[in-house]
BAZA-246807 format. One record per residue (C-alpha): residue in three letters; x, y, z; residue number from 1. Coordinates in pm, whole numbers, plus 32768, in hexadecimal, padded with zeros to 4 digits. Example, Ala and Ser with C-alpha at 12.3 -4.5 7.8 and 13.67 -1.06 7.14 Angstrom:
// BAZA-246807
{'ALA', {84CE, 7E3E, 830C}, 1}
{'SER', {8557, 7F96, 82CA}, 2}
//
This chain:
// BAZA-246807
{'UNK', {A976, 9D29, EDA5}, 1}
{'UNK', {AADA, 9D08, EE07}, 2}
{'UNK', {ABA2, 9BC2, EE3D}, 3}
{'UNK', {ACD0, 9B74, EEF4}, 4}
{'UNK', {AD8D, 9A12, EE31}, 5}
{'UNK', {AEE6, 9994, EEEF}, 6}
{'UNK', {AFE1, 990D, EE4C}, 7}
{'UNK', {B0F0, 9808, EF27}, 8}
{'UNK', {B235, 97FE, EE27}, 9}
{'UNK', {B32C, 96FC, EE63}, 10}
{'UNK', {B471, 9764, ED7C}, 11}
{'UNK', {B5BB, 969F, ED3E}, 12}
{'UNK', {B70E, 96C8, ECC0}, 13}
{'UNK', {B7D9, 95CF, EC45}, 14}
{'UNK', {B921, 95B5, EB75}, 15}
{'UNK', {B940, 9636, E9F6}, 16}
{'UNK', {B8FC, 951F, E904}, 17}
{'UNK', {B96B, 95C2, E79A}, 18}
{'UNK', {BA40, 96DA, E73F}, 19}
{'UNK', {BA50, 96D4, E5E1}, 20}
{'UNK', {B927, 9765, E500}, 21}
{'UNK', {B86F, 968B, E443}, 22}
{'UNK', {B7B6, 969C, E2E7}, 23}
{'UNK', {B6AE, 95BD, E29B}, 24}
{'UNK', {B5ED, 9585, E16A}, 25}
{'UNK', {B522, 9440, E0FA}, 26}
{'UNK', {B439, 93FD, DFFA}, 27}
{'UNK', {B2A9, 942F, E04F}, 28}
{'UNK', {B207, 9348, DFC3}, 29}
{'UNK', {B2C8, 922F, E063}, 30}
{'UNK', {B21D, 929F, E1C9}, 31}
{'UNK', {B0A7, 9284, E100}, 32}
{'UNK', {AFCC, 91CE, E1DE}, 33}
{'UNK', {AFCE, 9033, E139}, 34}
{'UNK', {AECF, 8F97, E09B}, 35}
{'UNK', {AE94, 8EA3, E18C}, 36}
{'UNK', {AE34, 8FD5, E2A1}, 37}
{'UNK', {AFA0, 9007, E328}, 38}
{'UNK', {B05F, 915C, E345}, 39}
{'UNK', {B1ED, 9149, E33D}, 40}
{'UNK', {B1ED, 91F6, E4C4}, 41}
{'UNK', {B0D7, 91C6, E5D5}, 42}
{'UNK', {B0E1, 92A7, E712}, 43}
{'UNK', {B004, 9266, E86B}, 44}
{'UNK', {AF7F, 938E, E8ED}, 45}
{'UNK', {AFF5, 9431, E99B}, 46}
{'UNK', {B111, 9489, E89F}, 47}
{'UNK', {B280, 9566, E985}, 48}
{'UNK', {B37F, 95A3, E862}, 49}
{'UNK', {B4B4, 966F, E8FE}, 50}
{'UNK', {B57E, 961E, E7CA}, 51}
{'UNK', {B6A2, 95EE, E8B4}, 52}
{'UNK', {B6FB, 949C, E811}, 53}
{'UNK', {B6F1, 9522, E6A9}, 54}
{'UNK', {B5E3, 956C, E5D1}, 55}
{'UNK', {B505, 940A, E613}, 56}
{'UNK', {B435, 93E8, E4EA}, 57}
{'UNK', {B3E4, 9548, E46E}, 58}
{'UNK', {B448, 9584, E2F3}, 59}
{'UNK', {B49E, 96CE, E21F}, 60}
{'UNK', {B44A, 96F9, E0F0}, 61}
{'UNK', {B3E4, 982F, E011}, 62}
{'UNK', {B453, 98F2, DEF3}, 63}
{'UNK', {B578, 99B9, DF8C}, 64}
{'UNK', {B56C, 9902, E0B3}, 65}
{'UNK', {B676, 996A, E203}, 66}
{'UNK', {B5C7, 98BB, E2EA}, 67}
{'UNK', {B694, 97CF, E3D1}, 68}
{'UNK', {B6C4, 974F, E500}, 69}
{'UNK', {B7E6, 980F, E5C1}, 70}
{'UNK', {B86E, 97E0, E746}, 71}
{'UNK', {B8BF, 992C, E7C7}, 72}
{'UNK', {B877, 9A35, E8F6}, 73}
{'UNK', {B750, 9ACF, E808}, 74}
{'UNK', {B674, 9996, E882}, 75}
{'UNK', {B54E, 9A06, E956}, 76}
{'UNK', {B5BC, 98CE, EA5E}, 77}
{'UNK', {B6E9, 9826, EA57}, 78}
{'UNK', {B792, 9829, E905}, 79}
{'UNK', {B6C7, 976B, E7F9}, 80}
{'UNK', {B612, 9818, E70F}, 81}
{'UNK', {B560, 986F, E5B7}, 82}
{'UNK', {B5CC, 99C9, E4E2}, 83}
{'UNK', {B5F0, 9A27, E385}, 84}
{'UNK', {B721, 9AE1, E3FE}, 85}
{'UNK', {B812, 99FA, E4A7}, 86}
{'UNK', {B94A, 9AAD, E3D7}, 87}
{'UNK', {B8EF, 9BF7, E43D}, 88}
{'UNK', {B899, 9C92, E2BF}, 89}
{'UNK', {B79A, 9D5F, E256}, 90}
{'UNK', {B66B, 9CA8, E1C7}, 91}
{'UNK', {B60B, 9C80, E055}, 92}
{'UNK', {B51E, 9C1A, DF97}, 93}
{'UNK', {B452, 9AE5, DFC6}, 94}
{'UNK', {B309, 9A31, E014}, 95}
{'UNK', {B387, 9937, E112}, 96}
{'UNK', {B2E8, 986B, E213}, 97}
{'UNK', {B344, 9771, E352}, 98}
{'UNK', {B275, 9649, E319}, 99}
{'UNK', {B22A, 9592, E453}, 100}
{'UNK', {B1E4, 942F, E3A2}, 101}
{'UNK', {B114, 9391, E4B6}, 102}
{'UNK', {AFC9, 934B, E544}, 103}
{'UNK', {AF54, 9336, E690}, 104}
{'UNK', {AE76, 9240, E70F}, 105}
{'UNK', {ADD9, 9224, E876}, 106}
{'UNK', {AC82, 9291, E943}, 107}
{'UNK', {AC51, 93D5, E99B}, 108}
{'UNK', {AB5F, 9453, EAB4}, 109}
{'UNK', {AB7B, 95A1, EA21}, 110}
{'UNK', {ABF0, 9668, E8D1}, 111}
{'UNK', {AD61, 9628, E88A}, 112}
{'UNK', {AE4A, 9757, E868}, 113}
{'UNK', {AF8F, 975E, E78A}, 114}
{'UNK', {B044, 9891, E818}, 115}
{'UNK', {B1C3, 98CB, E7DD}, 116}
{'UNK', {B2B6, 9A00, E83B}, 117}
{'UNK', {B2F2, 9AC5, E740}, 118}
{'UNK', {B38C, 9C23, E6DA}, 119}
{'UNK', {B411, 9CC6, E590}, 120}
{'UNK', {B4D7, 9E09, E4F9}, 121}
{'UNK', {B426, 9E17, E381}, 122}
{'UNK', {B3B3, 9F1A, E297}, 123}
{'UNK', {B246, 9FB4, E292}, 124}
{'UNK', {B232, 9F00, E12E}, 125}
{'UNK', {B282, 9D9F, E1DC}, 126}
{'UNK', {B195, 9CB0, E280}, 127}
{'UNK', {B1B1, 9B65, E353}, 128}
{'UNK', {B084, 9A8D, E3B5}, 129}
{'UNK', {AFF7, 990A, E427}, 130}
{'UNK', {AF4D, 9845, E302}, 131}
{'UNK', {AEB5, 96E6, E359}, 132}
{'UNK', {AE6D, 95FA, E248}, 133}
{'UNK', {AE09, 9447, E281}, 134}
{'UNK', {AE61, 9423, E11F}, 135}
{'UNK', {AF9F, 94BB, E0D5}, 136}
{'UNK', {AEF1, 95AB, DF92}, 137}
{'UNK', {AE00, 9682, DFF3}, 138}
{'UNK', {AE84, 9749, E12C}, 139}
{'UNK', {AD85, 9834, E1EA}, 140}
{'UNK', {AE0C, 995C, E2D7}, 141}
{'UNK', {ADB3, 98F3, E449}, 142}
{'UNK', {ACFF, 9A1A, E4F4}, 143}
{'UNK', {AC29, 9A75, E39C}, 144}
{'UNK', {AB94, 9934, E33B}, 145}
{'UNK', {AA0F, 991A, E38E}, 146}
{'UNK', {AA3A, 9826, E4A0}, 147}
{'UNK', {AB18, 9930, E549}, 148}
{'UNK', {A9FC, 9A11, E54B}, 149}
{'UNK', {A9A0, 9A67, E6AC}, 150}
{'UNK', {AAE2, 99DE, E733}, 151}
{'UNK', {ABFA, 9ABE, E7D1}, 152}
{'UNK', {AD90, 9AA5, E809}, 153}
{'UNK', {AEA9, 9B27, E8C2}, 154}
{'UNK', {AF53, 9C39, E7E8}, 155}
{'UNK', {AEF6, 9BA2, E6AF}, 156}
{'UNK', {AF16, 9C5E, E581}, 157}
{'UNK', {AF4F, 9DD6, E57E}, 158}
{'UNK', {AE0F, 9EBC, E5B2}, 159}
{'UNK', {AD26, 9EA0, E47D}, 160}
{'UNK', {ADE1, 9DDC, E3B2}, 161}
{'UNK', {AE39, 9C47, E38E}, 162}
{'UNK', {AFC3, 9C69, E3D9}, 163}
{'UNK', {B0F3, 9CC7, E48E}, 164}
{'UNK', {B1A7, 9DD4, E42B}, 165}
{'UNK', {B2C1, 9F08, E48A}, 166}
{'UNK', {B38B, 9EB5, E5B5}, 167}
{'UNK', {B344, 9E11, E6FC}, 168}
{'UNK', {B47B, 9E4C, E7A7}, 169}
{'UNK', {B459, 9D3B, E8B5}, 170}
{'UNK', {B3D7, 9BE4, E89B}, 171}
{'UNK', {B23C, 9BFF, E8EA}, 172}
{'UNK', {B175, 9AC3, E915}, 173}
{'UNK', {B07D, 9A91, E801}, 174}
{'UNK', {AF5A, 9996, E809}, 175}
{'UNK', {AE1F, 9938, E75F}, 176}
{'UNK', {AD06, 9817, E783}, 177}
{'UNK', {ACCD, 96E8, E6AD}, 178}
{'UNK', {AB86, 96D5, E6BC}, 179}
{'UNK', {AB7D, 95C3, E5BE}, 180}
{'UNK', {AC43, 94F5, E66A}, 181}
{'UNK', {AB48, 93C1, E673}, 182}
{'UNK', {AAEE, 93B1, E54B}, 183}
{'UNK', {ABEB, 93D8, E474}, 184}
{'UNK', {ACFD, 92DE, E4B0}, 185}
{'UNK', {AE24, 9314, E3DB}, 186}
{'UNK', {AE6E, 94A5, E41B}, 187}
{'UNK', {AF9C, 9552, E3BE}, 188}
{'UNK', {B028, 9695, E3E9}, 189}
{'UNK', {B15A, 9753, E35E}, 190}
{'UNK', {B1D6, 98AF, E3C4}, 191}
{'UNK', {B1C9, 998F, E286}, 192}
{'UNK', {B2BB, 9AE0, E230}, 193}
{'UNK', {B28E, 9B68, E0EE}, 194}
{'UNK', {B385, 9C92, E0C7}, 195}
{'UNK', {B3B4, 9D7A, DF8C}, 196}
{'UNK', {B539, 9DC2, DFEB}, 197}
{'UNK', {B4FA, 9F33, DFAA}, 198}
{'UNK', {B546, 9F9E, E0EC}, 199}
{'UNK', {B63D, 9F46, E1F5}, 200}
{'UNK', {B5D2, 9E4B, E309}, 201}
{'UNK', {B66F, 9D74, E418}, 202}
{'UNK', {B564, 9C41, E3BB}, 203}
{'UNK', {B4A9, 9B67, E4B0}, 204}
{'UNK', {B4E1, 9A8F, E5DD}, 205}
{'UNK', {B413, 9965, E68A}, 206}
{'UNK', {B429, 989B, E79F}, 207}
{'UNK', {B34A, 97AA, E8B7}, 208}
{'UNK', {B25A, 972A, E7D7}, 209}
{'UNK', {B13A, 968C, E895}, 210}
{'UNK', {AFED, 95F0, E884}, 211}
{'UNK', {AEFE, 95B4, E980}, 212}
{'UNK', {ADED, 95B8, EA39}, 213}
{'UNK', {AD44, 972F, EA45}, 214}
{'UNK', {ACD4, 97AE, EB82}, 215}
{'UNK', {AB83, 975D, EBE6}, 216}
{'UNK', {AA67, 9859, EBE6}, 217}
{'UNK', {AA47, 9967, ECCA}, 218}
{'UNK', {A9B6, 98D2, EDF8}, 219}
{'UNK', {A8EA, 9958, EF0E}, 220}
{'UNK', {AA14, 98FE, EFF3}, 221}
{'UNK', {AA35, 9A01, F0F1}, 222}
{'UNK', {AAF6, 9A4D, F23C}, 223}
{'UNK', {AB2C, 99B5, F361}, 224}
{'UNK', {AB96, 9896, F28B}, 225}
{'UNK', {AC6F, 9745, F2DE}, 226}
{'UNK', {ACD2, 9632, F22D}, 227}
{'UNK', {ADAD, 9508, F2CB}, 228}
{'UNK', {AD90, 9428, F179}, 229}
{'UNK', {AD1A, 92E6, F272}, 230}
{'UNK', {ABF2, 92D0, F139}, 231}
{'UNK', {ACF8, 9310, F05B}, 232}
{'UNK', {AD1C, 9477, EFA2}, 233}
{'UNK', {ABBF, 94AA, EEF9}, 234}
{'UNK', {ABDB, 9603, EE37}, 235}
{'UNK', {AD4E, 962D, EE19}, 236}
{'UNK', {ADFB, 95FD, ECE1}, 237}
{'UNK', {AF42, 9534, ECD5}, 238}
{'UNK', {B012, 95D9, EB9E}, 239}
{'UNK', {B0FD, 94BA, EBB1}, 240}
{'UNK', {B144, 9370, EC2D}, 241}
{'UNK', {B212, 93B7, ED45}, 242}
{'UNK', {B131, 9455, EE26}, 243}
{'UNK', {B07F, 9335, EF08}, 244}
{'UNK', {AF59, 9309, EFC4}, 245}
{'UNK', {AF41, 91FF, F0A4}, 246}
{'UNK', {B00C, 9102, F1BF}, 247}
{'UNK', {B180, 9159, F1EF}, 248}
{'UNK', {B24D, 902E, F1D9}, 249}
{'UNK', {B3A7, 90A2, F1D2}, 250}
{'UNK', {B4D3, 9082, F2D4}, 251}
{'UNK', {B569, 91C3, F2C6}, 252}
{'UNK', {B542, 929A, F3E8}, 253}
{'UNK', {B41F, 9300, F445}, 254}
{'UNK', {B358, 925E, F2E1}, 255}
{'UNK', {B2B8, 915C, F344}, 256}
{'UNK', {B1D0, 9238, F45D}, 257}
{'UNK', {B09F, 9345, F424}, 258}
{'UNK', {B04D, 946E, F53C}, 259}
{'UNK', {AF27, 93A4, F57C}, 260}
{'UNK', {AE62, 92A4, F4B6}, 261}
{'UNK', {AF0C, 918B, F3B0}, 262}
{'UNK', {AF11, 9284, F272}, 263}
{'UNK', {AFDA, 93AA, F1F8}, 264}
{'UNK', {B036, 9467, F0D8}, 265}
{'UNK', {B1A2, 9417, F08F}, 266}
{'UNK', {B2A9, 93F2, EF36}, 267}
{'UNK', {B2D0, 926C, EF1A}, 268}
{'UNK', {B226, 91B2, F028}, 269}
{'UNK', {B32C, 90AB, F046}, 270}
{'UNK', {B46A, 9110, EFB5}, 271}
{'UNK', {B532, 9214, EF53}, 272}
{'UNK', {B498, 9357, EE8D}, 273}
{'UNK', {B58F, 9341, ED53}, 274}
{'UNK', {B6F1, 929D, ECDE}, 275}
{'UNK', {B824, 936A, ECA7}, 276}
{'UNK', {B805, 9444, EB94}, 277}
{'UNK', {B6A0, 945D, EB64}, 278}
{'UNK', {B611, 95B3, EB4A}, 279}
{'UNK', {B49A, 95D7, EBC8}, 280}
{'UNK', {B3DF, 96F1, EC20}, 281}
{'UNK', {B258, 965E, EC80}, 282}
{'UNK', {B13D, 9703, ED19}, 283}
{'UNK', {B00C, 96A8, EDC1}, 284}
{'UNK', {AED3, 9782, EDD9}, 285}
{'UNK', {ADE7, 97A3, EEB9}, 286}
{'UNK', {AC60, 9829, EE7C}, 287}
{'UNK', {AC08, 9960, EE4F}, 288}
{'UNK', {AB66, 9A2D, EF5F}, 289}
{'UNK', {AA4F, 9B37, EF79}, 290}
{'UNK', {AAFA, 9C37, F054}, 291}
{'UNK', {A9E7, 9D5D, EFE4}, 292}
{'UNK', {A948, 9D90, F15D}, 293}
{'UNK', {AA8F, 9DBB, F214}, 294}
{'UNK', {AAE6, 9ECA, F298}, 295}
{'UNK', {AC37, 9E59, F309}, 296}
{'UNK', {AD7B, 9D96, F260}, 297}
{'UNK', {AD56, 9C28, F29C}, 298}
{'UNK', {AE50, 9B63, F34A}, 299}
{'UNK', {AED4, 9A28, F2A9}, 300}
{'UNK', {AFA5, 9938, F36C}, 301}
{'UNK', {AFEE, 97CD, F356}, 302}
{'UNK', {B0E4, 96DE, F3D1}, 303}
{'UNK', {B22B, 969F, F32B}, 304}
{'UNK', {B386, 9595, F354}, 305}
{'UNK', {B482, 9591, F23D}, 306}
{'UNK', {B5D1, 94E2, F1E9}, 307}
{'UNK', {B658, 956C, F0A2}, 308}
{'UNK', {B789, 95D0, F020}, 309}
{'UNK', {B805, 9705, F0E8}, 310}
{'UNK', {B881, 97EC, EFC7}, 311}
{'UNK', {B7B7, 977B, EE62}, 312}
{'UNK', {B666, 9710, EED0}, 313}
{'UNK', {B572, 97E6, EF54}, 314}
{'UNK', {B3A8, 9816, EF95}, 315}
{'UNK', {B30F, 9924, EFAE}, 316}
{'UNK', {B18D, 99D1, EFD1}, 317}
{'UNK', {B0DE, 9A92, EEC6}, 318}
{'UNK', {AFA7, 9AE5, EE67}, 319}
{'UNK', {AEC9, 9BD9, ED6D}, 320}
{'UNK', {ADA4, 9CBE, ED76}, 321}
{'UNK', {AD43, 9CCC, EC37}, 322}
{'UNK', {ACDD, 9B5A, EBE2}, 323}
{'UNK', {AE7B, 9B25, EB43}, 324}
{'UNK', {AEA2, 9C19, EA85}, 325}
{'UNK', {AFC5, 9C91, EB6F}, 326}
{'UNK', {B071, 9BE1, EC8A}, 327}
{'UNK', {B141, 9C70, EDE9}, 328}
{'UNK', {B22E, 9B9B, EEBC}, 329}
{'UNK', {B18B, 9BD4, F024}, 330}
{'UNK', {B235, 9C91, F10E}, 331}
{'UNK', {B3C9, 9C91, F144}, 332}
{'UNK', {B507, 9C24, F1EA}, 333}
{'UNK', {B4C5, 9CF7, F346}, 334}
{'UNK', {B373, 9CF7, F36B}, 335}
{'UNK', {B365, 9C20, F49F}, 336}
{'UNK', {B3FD, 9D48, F537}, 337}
{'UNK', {B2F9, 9E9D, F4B4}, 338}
{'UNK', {B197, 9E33, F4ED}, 339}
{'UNK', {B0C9, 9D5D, F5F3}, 340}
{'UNK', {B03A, 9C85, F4FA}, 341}
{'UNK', {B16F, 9BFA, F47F}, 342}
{'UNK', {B22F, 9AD8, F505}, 343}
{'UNK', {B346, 99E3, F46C}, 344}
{'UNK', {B32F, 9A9B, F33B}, 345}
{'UNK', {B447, 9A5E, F24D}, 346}
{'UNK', {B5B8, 9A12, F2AD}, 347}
{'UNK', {B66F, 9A5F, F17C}, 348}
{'UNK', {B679, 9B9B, F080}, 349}
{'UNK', {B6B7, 9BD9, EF14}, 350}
{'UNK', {B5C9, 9B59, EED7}, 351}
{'UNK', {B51F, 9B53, F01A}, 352}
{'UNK', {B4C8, 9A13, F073}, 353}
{'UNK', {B4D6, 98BF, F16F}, 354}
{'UNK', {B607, 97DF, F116}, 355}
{'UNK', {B6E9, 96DB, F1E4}, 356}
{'UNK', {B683, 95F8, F2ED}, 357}
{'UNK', {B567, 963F, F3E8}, 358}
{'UNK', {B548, 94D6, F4AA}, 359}
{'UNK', {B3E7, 9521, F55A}, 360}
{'UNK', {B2AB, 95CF, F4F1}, 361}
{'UNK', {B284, 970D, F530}, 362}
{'UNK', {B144, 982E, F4E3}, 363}
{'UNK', {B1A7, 990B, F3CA}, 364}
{'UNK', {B0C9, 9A88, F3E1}, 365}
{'UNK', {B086, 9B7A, F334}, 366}
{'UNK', {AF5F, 9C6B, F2C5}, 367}
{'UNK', {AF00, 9CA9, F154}, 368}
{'UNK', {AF4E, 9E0C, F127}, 369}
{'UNK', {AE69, 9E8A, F032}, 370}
{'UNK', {AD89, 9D9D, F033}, 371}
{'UNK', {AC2E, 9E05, F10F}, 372}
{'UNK', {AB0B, 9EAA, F05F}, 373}
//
């Protein structure tokens, strides 16, 4: 059975916050969850770290440890970022790890996903992998333990064994469930490299650390399909907090209107989508769709207004067909102009996308190459 899962991405730009690089080291035990319950850091799902401000609360520690925090063009997004290589040497020896000394509390309708971007240049000898722990000593590898069993990520791990290793030239989104989310409270998780320094490597690199809400469960949802969120968005999966359902209320342009109805899907209902030197890149999912008895591409359109900054802010479409693992940007800048099932499709290029002003709605078209059967 095939399914078809959309993707809306909403992704800003904003000014560079650090330029220096950063070490940062701290003793463990003072981030041991208290007596009295407490934990030095609590998190609300869902959990967007860019890193553009610095390195928030993540620690490195480790025999041999290079990990830091570093501000530089080999970010995924933007310029903030995690690497055991910010200097540019060749890695030794060590057993190091980025601790990420917080917990994250909140309800979850479905399975919670940690998923970061990732990629690495290390020998076949060296190894980097996710260990949770909720008490700081005994530290289990997520993806083996017994409660994993059954459960399945995005690129996680190499095939047939518990790690990453060898080189993954570009950064490659890798996620995983926590599928004991609700009942274990206080869970931690640090990044592990162990290298032997017997062979030359360029290290490791990390960057938009998330948790949240995993997609729901393949649904029967098939096609035609339409949604125009008046009942809200029931299926969808917000992976952020700046995504809104509901009412517009703001002044500006056309913001405070829908097509039809009182509801819409829009970034900040009543003010502005982000300050001055923010950097967010947030995405809002839609269900997934049985699209085995078609025979043709689908056709998805919807109606779309935007006021954004012209040059550094930017949305765009994509979607997968093989439940995540993999993900395309939907169509391109010219579109409107090769096929008679697209319409207002993009008005910018690399990377092809809508930007700038557009004061009333208009239908946005275009088929899902690929996608029938």
């Amino acid at each position: 059975m095939r399914y078809l899962s959309l993707i809306l991405a909403f992704a800003f730009c904003g000014t560079l916050c650090f330029a220096q690089k950063q070490e940062i080291h701290s003793d463990p035990t003072e981030l041991i969850p208290s007596t009295g319950g407490g934990v030095q850091f609590v998190y609300t799902l869902p959990v967007n770290l860019e890193f553009e401000d610095g390195p928030l609360d993540l620690t490195a520690l480790g025999t041999g440890n290079t990990w830091c925090w570093d501000s530089s063009a080999a970010a995924n997004w933007g310029w903030g970022h995690f690497t055991t290589n910010a200097n540019g040497a060749v890695q030794g020896a060590q057993d190091s790890y980025l601790l990420l000394p917080f917990t994250v509390v909140g309800t979850a309708a479905s399975v919670p996903v940690i998923s970061f971007q990732l990629k690495y240049n290390i020998s076949s000898s060296d190894k980097v992998w996710l260990e949770v722990s909720d008490n700081f000593a005994t530290w289990e590898v997520l993806g083996t333990r017994a409660v994993d069993s059954g459960s399945t990520g995005e690129n996680w791990y190499d095939a047939a064994q518990p790690y990453w290793t060898g080189t993954v030239a570009d950064y490659v989104r890798v996620s995983f469930p926590i599928v004991d989310y609700q009942t274990r409270p206080n869970l931690f998780f640090r990044l592990r490299f162990e290298s032997s320094g017997q062979a030359a490597g360029q290290g490791v690199w990390m960057d938009d650390l998330r948790i949240q809400e995993g997609p729901l469960p393949a649904s029967s949802l098939s096609v035609p399909f339409s949604e125009d969120f008046e009942t809200g968005a029931p299926d969808w999966t917000n992976a952020s907090t700046l995504w809104e359902v509901g009412a517009p209320t703001s002044t500006r342009n056309l913001f405070d209107q829908t097509v039809e109805g009182n509801q819409a899907l829009v970034t900040e209902l009543s003010g502005t989508y982000s300050q001055l030197g923010d950097l967010e890149v947030d995405y809002f999912y839609s269900p997934r769709f049985n699209l085995t008895d078609l025979n043709e591409d689908p056709v998805l359109s919807f109606f779309q207004g935007r006021n954004m900054a012209f040059e550094e802010d930017d949305f765009s479409v994509e979607y997968t067909l093989d439940a995540g693992r993999t993900w395309a940007r939907l169509g391109a800048f010219g579109d409107s102009i090769n096929g008679p099932y697209r319409h207002n499709w993009y008005n910018a290029q690399n990377p092809d996308r809508w930007n700038g002003v557009l004061a009333n709605y208009e239908e946005s078209q275009h088929e899902l190459t690929g996608a029938a059967g």
